[in-house]
N, C-alpha and C positions, 0 to 999 in steps of 0.2 A: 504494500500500500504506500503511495506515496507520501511525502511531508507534509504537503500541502493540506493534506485532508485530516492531518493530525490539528490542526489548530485547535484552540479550545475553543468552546462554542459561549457564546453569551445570549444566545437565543435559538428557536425553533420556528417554525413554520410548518402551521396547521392546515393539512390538504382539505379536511373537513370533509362532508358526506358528499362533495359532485364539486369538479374544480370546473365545470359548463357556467359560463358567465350567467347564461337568460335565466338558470339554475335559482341564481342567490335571492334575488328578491322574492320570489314563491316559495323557499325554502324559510325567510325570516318572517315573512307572515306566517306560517303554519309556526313555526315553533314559539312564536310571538304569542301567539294564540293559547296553542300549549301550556307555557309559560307562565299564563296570565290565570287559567281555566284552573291549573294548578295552586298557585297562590290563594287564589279566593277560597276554593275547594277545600282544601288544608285547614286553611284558616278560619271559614266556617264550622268545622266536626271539632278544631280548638275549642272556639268561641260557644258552641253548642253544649259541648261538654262540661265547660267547667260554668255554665251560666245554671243548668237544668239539673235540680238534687236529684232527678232520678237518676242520672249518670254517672253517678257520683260514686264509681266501685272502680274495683282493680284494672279488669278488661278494659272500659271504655277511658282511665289514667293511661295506660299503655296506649290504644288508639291514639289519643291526644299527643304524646311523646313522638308515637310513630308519624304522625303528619307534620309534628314540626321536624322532625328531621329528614321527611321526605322532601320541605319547603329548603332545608338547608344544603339538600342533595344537588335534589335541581340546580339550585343559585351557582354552587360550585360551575358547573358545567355551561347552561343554558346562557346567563349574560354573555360570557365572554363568544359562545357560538354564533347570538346575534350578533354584536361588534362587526364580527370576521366575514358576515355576508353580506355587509355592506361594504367591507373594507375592502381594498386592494392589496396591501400588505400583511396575510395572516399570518402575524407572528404572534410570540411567546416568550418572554422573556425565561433564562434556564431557574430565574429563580421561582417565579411565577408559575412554573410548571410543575416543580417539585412540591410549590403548596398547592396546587390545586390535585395535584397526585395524594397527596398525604390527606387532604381533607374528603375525596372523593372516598377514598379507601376508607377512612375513619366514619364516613355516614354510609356509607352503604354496608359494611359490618355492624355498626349500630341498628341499622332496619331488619337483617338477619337476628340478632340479639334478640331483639325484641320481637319478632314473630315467634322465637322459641319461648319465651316470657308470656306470651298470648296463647301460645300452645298451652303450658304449663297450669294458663290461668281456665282454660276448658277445661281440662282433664281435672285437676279440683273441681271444678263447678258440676260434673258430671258425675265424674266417679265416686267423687265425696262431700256430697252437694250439704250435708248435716253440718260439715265441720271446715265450711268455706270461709265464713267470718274469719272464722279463727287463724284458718292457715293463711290465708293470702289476706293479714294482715298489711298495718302501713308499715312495719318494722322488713317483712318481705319484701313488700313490692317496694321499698327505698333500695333492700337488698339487690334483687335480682336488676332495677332502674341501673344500680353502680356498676354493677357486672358488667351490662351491656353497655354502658360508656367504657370502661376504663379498657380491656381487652383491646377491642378495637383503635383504640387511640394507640396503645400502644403495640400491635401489630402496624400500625400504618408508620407507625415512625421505627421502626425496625426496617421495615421494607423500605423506607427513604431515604435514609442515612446508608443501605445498603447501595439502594440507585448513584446516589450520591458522589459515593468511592468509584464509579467510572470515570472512562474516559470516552466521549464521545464525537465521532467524524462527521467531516461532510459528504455528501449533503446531508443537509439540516428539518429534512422535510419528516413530520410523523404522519405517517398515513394513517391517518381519525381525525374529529374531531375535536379531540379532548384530549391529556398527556394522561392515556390510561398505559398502564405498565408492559406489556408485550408490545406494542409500537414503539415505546420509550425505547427498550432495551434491543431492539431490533439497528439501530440508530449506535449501539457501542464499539467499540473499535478493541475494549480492553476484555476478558474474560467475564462471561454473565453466569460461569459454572455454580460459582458459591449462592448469588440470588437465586437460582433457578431453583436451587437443592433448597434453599430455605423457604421456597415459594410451594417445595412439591411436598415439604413436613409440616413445619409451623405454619406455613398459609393456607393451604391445605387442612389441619387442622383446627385453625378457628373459622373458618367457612362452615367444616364438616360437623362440629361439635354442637351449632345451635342446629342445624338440617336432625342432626340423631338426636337430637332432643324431642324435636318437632316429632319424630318418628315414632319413637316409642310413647310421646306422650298419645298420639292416635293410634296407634295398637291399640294401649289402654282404653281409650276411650272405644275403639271398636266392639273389644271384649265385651265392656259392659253395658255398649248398647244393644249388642246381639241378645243379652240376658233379661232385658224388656219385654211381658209376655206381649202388650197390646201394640201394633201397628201406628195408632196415634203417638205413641209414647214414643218409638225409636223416629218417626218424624222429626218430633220437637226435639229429642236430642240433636242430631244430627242437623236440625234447623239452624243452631245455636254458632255454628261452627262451620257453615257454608262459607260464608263470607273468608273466613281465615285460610281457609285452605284454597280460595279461588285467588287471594295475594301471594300464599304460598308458593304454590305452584306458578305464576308469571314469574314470582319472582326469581326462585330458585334451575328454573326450567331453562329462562333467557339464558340466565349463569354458566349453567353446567354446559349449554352450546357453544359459549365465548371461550369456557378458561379450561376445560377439559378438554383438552390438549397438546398437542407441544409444541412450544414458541415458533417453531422452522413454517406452521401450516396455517396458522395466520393470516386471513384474508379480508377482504371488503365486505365479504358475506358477514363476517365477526362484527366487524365496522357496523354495518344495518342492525343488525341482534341485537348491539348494545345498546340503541336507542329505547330496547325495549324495557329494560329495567332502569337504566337511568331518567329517560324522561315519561315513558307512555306510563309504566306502572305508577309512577307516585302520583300521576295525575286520573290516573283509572281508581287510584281506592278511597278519594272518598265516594265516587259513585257506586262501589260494591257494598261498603259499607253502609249507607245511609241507603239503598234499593233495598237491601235482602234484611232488613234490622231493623223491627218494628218501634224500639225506644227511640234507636237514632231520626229514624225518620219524622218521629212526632218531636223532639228535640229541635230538629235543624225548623221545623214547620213554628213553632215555638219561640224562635230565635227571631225568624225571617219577617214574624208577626210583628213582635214587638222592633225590627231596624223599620219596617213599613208606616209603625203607629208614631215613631221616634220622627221620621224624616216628613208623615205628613203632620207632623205638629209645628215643623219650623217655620211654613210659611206664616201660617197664622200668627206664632208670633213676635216674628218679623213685622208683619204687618199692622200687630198690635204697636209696637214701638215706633214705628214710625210714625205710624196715623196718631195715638197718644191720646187722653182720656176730653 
């Protein structure tokens, strides 16, 4: 390899999902859109949740968590995509890349934490529905809350301090739109053997750790719903838990398409996939969630009442103040 390509890089240049010019602007409205459909979404099942005392239990604390860190997911990603389809220059600064690498990775193992934490919270709710109060406690659910934050923070900052210690060539181009870690490290000049190995154990095993959670906690839950003698009864269990397992599954499904793998086979097909967990799912659940979930939905209806009763009171008195007694 020549000299030349050894320089050190101080930034990248992001191909994004279509480098076709007529591409960018129909590409920044949809994800603009996206974007926006997300935010509000999110931020209505928050706003829902912690306004409505019926909601006010373990499951729908976790939802709440789970939508703001789907909002914090996106954000990572999504601004800087629009930017770049308007831009002519899609760059990235090498610092800029490695935080939104370490942040990427940090909420999107926080949303696996926490589905295993909502898994957890079914199977109590099901399996031993007498002694729910008790177990999934506030002293728990702070518990298992810290779990799912701290792991993933610090696997992402493992994995980026590992990035890090490369060295990287030109060209400078990462084919995605995002500095996700198999494009990164496609781009090094120096040895990727030790990240790879630490990516196919520890990374590998905090992925796999809340998925086996998720698993055996719906075993369980299968078990003892098969042991249900009446038809209505394994219904509503199983009602209870539709929702979580239709996030589950986008979620983990996209995943296991992207990163089960080996870095050499890596393609643009990966590139379209990843769309799917980083921006379509966090903007698909609060609509699975508030569809299939009879509290949420009268929540959010509850919520939506009172911004409509709020916002048609301003004019009035507005118009009190100014017109004046």
């Amino acid at each position: 390899m020549g000299m030349s390509n050894l320089t050190e890089l101080s930034e990248f240049i992001l191909l994004g999902l279509s480098s076709r010019p007529e591409d960018q602007k129909p590409l920044f409205a949809l994800f603009l859109i996206i974007y926006l459909v997300t935010l509000v979404g999110n931020m209505l099942i928050i706003l829902a949740i912690h306004s409505d005392p019926r909601l006010q239990n373990p499951m729908y604390f976790f939802l709440s968590v789970l939508s703001f860190a789907d909002i914090c997911y996106t954000t990572v990603i999504v601004p800087k995509m629009l930017v770049n389809f308007l831009s002519d220059k899609k760059t990235i600064s090498y610092a800029e890349c490695l935080m939104q690498m370490y942040f990427f990775l940090a909420f999107g193992n926080i949303d696996s934490y926490l589905l295993a934490a909502m898994a957890i919270d079914r199977y109590v709710a099901i399996c031993n529905p007498f002694h729910y109060v008790t177990v999934m406690n506030c002293r728990c659910c702070a518990l298992l809350l810290a779990f799912s934050i701290t792991f993933p923070y610090l696997h992402s900052l493992l994995y980026v301090l590992l990035v890090n210690q490369l060295t990287f060539c030109l060209p400078n181009v990462i084919h995605h739109f995002f500095c996700d870690g198999y494009p990164v490290l496609k781009l090094s000049c120096s040895s990727t053997f030790v990240i790879e190995v630490v990516d196919m154990t520890e990374g590998l095993a905090d992925v796999m750790a809340p998925f086996i959670c998720i698993l055996i906690s719906y075993l369980r839950i299968l078990i003892s719903v098969l042991k249900i003698p009446s038809a209505a009864g394994k219904r509503k269990a199983f009602s209870t838990c539709s929702s979580h397992l239709t996030v589950v599954t986008l979620f983990y499904g996209s995943i296991a398409y992207v990163y089960f793998q080996p870095l050499s086979s890596y393609t643009v097909k990966d590139r379209i996939a990843t769309v799917t967990y980083t921006v379509l799912t966090p903007m698909l659940n609060p609509f699975i969630y508030s569809l299939r979930n009879k509290d949420m939905k009268w929540g959010l209806e509850k919520l939506l009442n009172k911004i409509k009763s709020q916002m048609g009171r301003f004019p009035s008195t507005k118009a009190n103040k100014i017109c004046g007694p």
